[in-house]
C-alpha positions as CSV (number, residue, x, y, z in Angstrom):
1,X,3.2,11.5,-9.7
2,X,1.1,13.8,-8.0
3,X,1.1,17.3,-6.9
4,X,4.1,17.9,-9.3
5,X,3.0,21.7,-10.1
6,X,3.1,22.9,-6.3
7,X,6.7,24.0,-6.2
8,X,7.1,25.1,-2.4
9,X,7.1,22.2,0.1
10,X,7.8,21.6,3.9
11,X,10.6,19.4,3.7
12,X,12.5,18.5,0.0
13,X,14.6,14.9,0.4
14,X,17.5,14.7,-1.9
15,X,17.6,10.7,-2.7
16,X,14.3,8.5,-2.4
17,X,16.4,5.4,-1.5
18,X,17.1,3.3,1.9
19,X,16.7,6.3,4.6
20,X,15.4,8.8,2.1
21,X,12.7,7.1,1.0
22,X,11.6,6.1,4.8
23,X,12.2,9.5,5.8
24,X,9.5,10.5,3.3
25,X,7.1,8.1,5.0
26,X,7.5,9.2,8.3
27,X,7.7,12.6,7.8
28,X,4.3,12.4,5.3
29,X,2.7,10.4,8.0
30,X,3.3,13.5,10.4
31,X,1.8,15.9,8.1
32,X,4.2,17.2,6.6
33,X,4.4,18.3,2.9
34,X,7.0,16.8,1.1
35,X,9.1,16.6,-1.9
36,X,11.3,12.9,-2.9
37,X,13.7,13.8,-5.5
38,X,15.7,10.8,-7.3
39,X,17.6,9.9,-10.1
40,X,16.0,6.6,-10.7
41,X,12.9,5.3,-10.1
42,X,13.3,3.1,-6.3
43,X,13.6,0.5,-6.0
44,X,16.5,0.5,-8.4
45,X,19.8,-0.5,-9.1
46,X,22.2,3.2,-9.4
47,X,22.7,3.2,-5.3
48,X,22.9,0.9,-2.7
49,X,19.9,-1.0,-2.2
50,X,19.7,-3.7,-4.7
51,X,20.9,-7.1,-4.1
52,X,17.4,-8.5,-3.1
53,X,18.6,-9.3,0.4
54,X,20.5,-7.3,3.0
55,X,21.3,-8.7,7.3
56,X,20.3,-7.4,10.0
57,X,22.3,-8.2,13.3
58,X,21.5,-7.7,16.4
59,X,24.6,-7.7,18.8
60,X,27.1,-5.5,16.4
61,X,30.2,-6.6,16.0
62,X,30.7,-3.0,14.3
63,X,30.3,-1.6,17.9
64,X,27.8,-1.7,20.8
65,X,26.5,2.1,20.1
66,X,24.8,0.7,17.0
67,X,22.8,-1.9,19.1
68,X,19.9,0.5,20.3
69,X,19.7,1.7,16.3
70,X,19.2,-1.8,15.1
71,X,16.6,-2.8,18.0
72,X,14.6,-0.1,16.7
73,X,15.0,-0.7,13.2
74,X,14.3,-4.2,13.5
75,X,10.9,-2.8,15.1
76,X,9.8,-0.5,12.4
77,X,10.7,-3.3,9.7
78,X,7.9,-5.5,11.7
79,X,5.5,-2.6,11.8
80,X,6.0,-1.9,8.4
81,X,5.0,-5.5,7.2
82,X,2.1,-5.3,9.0
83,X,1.2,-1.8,7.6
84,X,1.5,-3.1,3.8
85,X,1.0,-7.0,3.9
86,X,4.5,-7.4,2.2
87,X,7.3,-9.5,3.5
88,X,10.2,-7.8,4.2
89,X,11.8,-10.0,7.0
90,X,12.7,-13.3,7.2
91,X,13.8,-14.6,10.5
92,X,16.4,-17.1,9.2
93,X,19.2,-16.7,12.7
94,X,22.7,-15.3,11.5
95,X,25.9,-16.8,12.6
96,X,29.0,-14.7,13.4
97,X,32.1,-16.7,12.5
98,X,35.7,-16.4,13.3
99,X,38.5,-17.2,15.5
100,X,38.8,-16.6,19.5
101,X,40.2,-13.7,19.6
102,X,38.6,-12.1,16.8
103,X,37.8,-8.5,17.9
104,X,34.6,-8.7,15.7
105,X,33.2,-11.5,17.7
106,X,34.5,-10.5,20.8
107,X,32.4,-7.4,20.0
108,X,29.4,-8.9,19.1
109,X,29.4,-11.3,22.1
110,X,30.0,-7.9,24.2
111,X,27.1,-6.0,23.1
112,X,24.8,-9.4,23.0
113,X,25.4,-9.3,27.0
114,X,25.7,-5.3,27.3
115,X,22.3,-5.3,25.6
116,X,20.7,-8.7,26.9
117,X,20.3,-10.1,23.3
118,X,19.8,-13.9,22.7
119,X,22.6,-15.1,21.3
120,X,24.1,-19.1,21.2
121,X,28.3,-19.7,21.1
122,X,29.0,-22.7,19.8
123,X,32.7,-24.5,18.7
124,X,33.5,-25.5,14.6
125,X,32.4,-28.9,15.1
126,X,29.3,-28.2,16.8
127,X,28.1,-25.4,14.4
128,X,29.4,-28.1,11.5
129,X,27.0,-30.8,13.3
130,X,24.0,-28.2,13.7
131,X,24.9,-27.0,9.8
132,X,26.1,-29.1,8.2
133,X,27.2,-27.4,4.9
134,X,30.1,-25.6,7.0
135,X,33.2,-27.0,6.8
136,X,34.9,-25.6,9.9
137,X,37.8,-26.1,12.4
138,X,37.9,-26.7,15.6
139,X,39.5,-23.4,16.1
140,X,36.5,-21.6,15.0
141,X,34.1,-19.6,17.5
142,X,30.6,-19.5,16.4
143,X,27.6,-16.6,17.9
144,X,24.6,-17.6,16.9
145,X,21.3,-14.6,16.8
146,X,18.4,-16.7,16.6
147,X,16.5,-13.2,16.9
148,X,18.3,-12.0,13.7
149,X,17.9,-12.8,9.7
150,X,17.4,-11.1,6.1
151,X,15.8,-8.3,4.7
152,X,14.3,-8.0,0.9
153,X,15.4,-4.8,0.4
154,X,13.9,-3.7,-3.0
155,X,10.7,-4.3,-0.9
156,X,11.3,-2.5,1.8
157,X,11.9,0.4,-0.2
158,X,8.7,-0.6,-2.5
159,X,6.4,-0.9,0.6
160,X,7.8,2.7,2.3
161,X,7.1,4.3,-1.3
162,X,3.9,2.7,-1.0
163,X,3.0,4.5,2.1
164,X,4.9,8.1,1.7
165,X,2.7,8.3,-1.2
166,X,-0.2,7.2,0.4
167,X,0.5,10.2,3.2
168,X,0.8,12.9,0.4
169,X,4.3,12.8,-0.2
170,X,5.4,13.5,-3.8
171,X,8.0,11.8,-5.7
172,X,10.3,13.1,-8.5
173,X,11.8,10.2,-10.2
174,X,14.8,9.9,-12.5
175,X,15.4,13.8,-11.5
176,X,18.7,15.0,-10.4
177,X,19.3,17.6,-8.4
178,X,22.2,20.2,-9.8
179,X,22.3,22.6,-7.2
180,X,21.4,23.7,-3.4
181,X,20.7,27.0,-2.5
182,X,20.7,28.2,1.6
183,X,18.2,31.2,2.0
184,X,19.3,31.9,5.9
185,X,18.7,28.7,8.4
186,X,14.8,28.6,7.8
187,X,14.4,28.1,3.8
188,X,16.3,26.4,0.9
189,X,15.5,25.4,-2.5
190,X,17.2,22.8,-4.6
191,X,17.9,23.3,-8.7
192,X,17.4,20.0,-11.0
193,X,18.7,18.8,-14.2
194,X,15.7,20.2,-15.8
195,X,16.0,23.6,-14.2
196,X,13.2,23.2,-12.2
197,X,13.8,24.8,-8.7
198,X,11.5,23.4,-5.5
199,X,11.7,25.2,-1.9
200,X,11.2,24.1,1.4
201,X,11.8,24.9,5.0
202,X,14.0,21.8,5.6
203,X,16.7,19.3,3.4
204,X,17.6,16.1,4.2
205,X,20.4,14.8,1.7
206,X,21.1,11.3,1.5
207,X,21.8,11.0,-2.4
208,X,24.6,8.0,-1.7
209,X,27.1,8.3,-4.1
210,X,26.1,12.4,-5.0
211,X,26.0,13.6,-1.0
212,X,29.2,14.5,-1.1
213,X,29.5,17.0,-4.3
214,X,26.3,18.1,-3.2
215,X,27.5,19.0,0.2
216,X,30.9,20.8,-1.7
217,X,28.7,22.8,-3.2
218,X,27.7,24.1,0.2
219,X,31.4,24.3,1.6
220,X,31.3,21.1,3.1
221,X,33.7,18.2,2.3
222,X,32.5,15.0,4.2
223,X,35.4,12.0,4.3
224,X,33.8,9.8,2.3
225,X,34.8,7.6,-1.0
226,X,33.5,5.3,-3.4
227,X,34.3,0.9,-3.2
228,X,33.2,-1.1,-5.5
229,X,32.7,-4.7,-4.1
230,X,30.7,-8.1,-5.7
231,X,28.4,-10.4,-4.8
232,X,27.3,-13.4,-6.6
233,X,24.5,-16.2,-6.5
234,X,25.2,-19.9,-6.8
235,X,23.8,-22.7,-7.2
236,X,22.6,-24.9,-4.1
237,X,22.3,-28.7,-3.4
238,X,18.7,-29.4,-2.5
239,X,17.9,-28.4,0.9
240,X,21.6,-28.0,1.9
241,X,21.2,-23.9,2.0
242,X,17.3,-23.8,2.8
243,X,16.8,-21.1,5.7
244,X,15.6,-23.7,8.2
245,X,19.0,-25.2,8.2
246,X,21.3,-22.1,6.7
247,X,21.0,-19.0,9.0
248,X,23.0,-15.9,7.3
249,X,26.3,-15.4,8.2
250,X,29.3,-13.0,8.5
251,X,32.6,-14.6,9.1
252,X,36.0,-13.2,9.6
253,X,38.7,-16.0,7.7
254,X,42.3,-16.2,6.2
255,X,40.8,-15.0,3.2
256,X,38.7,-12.2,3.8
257,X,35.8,-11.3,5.5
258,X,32.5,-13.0,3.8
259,X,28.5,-12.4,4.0
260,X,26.0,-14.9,2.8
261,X,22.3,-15.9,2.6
262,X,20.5,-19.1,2.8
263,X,18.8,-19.9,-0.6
264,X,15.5,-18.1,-0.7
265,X,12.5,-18.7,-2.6
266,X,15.0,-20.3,-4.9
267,X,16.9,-17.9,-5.3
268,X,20.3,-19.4,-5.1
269,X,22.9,-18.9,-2.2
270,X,24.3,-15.7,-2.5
271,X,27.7,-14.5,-1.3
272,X,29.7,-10.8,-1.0
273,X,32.8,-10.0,-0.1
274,X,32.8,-7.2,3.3
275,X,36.7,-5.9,3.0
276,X,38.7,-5.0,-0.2
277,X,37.3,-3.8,-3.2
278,X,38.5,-1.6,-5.8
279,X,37.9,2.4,-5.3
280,X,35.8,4.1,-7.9
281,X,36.5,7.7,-9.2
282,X,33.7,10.4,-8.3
283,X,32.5,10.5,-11.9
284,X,33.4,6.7,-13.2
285,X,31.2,3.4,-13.1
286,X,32.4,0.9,-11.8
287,X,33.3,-1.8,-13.4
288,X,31.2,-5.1,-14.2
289,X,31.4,-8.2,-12.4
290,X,33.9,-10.1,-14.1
291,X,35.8,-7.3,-15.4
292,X,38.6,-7.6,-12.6
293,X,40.3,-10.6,-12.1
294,X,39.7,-11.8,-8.6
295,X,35.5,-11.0,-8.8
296,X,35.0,-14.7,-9.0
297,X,38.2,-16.2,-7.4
298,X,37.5,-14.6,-4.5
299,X,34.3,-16.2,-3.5
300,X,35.6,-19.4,-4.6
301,X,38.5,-19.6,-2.5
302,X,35.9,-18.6,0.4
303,X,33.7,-21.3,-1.0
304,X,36.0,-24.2,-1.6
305,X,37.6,-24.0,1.8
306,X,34.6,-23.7,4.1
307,X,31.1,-24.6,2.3
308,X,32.7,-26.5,-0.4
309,X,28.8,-28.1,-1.2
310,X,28.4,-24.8,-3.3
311,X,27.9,-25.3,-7.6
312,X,28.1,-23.5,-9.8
313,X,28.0,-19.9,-10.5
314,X,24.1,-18.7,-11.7
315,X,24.8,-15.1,-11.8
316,X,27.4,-12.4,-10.1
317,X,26.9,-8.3,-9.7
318,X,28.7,-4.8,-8.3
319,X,27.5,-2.7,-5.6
320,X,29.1,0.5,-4.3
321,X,30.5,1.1,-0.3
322,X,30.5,4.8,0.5
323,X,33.2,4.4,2.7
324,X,34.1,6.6,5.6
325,X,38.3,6.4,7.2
326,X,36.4,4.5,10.2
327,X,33.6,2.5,8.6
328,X,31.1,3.8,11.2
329,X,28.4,6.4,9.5
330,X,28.3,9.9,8.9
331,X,24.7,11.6,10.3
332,X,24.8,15.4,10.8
333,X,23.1,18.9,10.4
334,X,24.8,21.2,8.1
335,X,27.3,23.8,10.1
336,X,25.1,27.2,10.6
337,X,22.5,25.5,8.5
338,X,20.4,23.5,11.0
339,X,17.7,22.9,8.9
340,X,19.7,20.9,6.5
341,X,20.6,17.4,7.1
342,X,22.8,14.9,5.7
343,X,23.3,11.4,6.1
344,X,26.1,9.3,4.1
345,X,29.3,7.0,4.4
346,X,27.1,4.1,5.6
347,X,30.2,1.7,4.6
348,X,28.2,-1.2,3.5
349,X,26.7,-2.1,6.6
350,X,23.5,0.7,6.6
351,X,20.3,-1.2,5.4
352,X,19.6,-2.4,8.3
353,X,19.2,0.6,9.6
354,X,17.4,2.8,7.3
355,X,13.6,2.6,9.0
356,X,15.4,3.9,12.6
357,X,17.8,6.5,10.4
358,X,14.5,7.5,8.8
359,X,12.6,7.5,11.5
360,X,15.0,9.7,13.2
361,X,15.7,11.9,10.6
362,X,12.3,12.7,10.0
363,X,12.2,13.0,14.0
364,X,14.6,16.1,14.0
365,X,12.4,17.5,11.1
366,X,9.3,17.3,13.3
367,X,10.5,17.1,17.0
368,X,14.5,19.0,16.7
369,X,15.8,15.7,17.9
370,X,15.6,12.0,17.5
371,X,14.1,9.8,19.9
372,X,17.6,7.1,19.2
373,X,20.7,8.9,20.0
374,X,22.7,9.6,16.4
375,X,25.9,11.8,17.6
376,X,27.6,8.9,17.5
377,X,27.7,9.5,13.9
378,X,28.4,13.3,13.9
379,X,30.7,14.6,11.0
380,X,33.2,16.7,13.5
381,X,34.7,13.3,15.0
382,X,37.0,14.0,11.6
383,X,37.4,17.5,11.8
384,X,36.5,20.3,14.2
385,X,33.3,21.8,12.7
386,X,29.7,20.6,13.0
387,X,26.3,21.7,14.2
């Protein structure tokens, strides 16, 4: 890459993946001089943004603060399609599924109306007739997004590469960062594996699964720990999962709560389970898709009891949640340090929101605050320090 002998830069990012990597961009495109450490090579498959495809919803059944995050996030994904010619969202409609009730739905249909978004309720039979690879009840409550759909991650990140570099930024790839040092609450300098040491005026960490040693090494201990979950593709009846007649879905059932994707570009249908999972140790790798005993059983009960047109398995993988106690994210400064950033505990539900995370850290780089309101997300709700 370039620039790799200047050792003093504006800003040093810890973690070039799904904010990191868009915080580079927007930062770079404001001038600034900047410095993407990571321990792969993004896109890649060591954090949380592979998987080829990740939802975006609109009216948050998570909560109504996130709805102004994901309005502007679904923004910046259109603007950044049309600044690299790549496509990174496909407007496929996602269905939120589950009883009446549910607190889920009830939540998504009170942020649709808190927020004015588009969105369609419809009964089991109805969504059955309009879908017809769901197998549903008549108890079922169905809110349709039209306005919502997928993302393709690994592009995502591939296009916002694209342009940090394009602004100047430079990117250290497969480098790990060791150490942080704090030089007052204007300068700080980072240690890699190598023993190379970078400075900067400002850190933003958002190194997934690292954040949090990285932040004990500054006195901090943020609530957050490791899940390992699966997902899986399958095999799809012609046409019967195509994304003109399969929107994505999350639904709440007996069995667990279950995302899914129409089949794309032929992909296959792909599947994950939300809840559960099995918790990782802070040095361990998780284990491979098959290795624990429910990884496949799991997605067939789902699959056998409501879209039992499904075949056969093509291919199944792991992913990791950083998981907060509350699910809900964890976007702060560092106490005393308010040059130094940290954004973690996304919970499995972030993607979505990495060009508006980005946007906004890169914001309180640039500006000292973000134009979409992040203390939502502020680390003292679970303790009683924070900037």
């Amino acid at each position: 890459m370039e620039n790799l002998n200047v050792r003093a830069f504006d800003t040093l990012i810890i973690g070039a993946g799904s904010m990191g990597m868009a915080a580079g961009y927007y930062l770079s495109q404001a001038g600034r001089k900047v410095l993407l450490l990571d321990a792969g090579d993004p896109p890649h498959d060591i954090g949380a943004h592979h998987g080829s495809t990740r939802l975006i919803r609109h009216a948050y059944g998570e909560g109504a603060g996130y709805v102004p995050l994901a309005m502007r996030a679904q923004q910046l994904w259109l603007q950044l399609e049309r600044d690299t010619g790549m496509n990174v969202f496909a407007g496929t409609g996602v269905t939120n599924i589950g009883l009446a009730g549910d607190p889920f739905l009830q939540e998504v249909q009170r942020s649709a109306a808190q927020h004015g978004l588009r969105l369609e309720t419809l009964n089991g039979p109805e969504a059955s007739k309009r879908w017809p690879a769901w197998q549903l009840s008549a108890g079922h409550v169905i809110s349709y997004e039209p306005d919502a759909g997928v993302l393709y991650c690994e592009r995502a990140i591939s296009g916002y590469r694209k342009l940090a570099i394009a602004h100047g930024a430079t990117l250290r790839t497969n480098t790990s960062v060791t150490r942080v040092e704090l030089h007052g609450d204007h300068s700080v300098s980072v240690v890699t594996d190598n023993g190379e040491r970078f400075a900067g005026r400002d850190l933003i960490v958002c190194a997934g699964k690292w954040t949090r040693s990285l932040l004990a090494g500054l006195g901090l201990d943020v609530p957050v720990a490791r899940v390992r979950k699966t997902f899986a593709w399958f095999e799809s009846p012609a046409n019967a999962f195509a994304p003109d007649v399969f929107p994505g879905f999350i639904m709440e059932s007996e069995v667990g709560q279950f995302y899914g994707f129409p089949d794309l570009d032929g992909g296959g249908f792909k599947i994950g389970r939300h809840d559960g999972g099995q918790p990782v140790a802070v040095d361990a790798n998780p284990a491979a898709f098959g290795d624990e005993p429910d990884d496949l059983s799991d997605l067939r009960r789902f699959l056998q009891r409501y879209l039992p047109a499904v075949g056969n398995l093509r291919t199944g993988r792991v992913c990791e949640y950083d998981m907060t106690p509350d699910s809900d994210f964890i976007i702060d400064r560092l106490p005393a340090h308010p040059n130094v950033q940290f954004a973690t505990g996304f919970s499995g539900h972030g993607f979505k929101f990495a060009s508006a995370i980005g946007e906004a850290l890169a914001q309180r780089v640039t500006q000292g605050a973000s134009s979409v309101d992040l203390s939502i997300f502020r680390c003292d709700r679970f303790r009683g320090s924070s900037a």
